[in-house]
C-alpha positions in Angstrom: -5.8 20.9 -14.4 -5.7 17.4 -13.7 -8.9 15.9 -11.3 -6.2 14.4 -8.6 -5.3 18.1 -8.2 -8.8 19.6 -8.3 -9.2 17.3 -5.6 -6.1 18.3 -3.8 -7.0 22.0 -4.1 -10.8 21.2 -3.4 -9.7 19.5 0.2 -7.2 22.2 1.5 -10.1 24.4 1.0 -12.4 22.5 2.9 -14.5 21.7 0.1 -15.7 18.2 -0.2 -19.6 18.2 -1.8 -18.0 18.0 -5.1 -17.8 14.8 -7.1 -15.3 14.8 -9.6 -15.4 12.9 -12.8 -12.6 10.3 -12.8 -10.3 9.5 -15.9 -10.5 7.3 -18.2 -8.6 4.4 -17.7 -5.5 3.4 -20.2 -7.1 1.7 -23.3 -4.7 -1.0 -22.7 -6.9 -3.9 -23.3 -4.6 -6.8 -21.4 -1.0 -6.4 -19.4 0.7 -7.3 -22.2 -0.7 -4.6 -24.8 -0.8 -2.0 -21.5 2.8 -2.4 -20.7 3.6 -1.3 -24.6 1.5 1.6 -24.3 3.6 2.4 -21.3 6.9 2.1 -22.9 6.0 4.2 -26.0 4.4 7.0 -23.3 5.2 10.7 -23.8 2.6 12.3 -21.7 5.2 13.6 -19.4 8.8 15.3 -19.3 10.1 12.2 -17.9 9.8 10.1 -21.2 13.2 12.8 -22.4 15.7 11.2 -19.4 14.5 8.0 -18.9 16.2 4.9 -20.2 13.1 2.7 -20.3 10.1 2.2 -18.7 9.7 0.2 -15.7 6.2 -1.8 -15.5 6.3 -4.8 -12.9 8.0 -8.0 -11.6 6.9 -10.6 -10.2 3.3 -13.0 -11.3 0.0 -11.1 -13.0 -1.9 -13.9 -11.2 -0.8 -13.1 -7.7 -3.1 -12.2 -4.7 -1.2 -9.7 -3.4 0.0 -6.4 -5.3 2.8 -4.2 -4.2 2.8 -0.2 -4.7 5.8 1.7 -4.9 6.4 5.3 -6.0 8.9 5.8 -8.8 11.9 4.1 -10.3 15.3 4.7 -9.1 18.7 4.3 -11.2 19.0 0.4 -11.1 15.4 -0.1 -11.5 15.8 2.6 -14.3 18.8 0.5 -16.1 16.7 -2.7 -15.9 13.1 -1.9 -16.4 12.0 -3.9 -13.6 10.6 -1.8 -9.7 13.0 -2.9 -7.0 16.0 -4.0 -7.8 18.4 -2.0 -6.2 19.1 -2.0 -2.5 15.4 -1.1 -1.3 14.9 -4.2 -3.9 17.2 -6.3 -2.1 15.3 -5.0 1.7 12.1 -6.0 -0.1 12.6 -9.2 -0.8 14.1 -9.5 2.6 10.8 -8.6 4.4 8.8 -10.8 2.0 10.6 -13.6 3.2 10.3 -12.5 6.9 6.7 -13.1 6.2 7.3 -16.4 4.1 6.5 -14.9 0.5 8.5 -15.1 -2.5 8.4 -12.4 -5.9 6.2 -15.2 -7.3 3.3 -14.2 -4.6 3.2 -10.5 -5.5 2.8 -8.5 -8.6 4.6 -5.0 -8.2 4.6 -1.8 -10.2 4.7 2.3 -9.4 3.1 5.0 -9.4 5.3 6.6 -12.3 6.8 4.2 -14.6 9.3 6.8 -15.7 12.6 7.5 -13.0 12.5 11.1 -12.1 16.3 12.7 -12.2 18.0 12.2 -9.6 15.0 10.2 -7.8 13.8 13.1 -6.8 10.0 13.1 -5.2 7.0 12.4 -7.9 5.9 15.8 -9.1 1.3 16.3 -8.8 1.3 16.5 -13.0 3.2 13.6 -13.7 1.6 11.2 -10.9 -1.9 12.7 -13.1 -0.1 11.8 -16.3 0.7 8.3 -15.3 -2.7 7.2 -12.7 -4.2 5.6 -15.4 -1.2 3.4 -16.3 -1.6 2.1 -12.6 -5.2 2.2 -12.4 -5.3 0.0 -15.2 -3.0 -2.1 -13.9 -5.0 -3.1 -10.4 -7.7 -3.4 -12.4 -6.5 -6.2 -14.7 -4.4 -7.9 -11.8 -7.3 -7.7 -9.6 -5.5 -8.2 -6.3 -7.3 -9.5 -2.9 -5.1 -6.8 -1.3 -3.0 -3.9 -1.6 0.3 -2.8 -0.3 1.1 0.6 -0.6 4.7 1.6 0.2 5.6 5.3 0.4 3.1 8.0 0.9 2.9 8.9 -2.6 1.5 5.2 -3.2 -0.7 5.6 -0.3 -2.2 9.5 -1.4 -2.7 8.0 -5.2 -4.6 5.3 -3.8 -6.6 7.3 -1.3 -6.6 10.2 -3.0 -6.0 12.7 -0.5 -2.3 14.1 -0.3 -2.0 12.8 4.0 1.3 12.1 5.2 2.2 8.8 5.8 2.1 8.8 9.9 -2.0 9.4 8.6 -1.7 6.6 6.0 -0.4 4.0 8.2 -2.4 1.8 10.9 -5.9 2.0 9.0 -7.5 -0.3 6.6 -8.7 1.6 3.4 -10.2 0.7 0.3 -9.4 1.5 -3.6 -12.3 0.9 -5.8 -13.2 -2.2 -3.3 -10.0 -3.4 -3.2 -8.8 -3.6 0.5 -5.1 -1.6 0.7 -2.7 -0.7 3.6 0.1 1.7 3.8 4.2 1.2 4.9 7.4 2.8 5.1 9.0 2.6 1.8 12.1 0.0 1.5 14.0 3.5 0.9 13.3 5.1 3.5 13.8 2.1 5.8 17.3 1.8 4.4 17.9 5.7 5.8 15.7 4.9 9.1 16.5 1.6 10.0 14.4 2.0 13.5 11.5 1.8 12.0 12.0 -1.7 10.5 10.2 -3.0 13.3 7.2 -1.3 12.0 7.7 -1.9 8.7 7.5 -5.7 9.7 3.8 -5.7 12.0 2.6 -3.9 8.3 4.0 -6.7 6.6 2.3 -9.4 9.1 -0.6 -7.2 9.1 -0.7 -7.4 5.2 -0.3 -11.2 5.5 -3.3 -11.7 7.7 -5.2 -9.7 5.8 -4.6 -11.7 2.1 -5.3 -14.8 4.3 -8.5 -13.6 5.4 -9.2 -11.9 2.2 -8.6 -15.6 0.6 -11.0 -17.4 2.1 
């Protein structure tokens, strides 16, 4: 059993004295090298339907990463996270808050689509953490935008919903993060664009502050 679900099963039991060893991360040694590791991974049931891997867009050297959850189809055909419609609503609120792909660095959780874009399964976000882990740690971003609550639970490690995730500053290994609605789900619930958008201005003074 993998430690993110030790922990999982560790909390619903009210159990928190335990420390838990953390994985390894990816022996990856840069992005470049990392993001081949990635695309010849078979840890996972998702490396028999997907078409390729999808490991980031946008600039390595950026202050700001972005967190999604798990490719869809388009993102799935191109290799790149966001490109479909909730790609298209992304860049949209970037903009709203003066930022272009070129000021963010985004990836997922899972670097494999799951069929039918059906929600991340526990054993394959444990699979995949380290790809990510790895990841933040070579980017080494001044902040953290988490989109989705599966984003949000990998990075704080405790499996809260979102309404729980959202409003509060937390921290990944130092790293200063915040969670948001998911372009996806904002595309289904347009109401809550308007909240979607304080995260983002939220997010912005954040990276300024964090900057200085």
């Amino acid at each position: 059993m993998s430690d993110t679900l030790n922990r999982y099963y560790l909390q619903a039991m009210g159990i928190d004295l335990w420390v838990l060893r953390k994985p390894n991360p990816s022996g990856g040694q840069d992005l470049s090298a990392l993001a081949q590791e990635v695309a010849a991974c078979n840890r996972c049931a998702l490396h028999k339907t997907r078409t390729q891997t999808v490991f980031f867009r946008g600039s390595p050297q950026a202050k700001l990463m972005i967190i999604g959850e798990a490719p869809g189809f388009y993102e799935d055909q191109q290799g790149q996270p966001f490109v479909g419609k909730a790609g298209s609503l992304l860049n949209q609120m970037l903009q709203s808050i003066e930022m272009v792909e070129e000021d963010v660095y985004i990836a997922n959780v899972l670097k494999c689509r799951p069929p039918n874009n059906r929600d991340p399964q526990a054993d394959e976000i444990a699979q995949c953490s380290s790809y990510l882990a790895r990841q933040i740690e070579l980017v080494q971003p001044h902040l953290i935008l988490a989109l989705g609550r599966f984003a949000g639970q990998f990075l704080l490690n405790k499996p809260l919903p979102l309404k729980q995730l959202r409003n509060t500053l937390h921290h990944y290994h130092n790293i200063p993060f915040i969670v948001s609605y998911h372009p996806a789900y904002l595309l289904r619930n347009p109401a809550d664009k308007k909240k979607a958008y304080f995260d983002l201005v939220t997010a912005k003074k954040l990276l300024i502050e964090n900057s200085c």
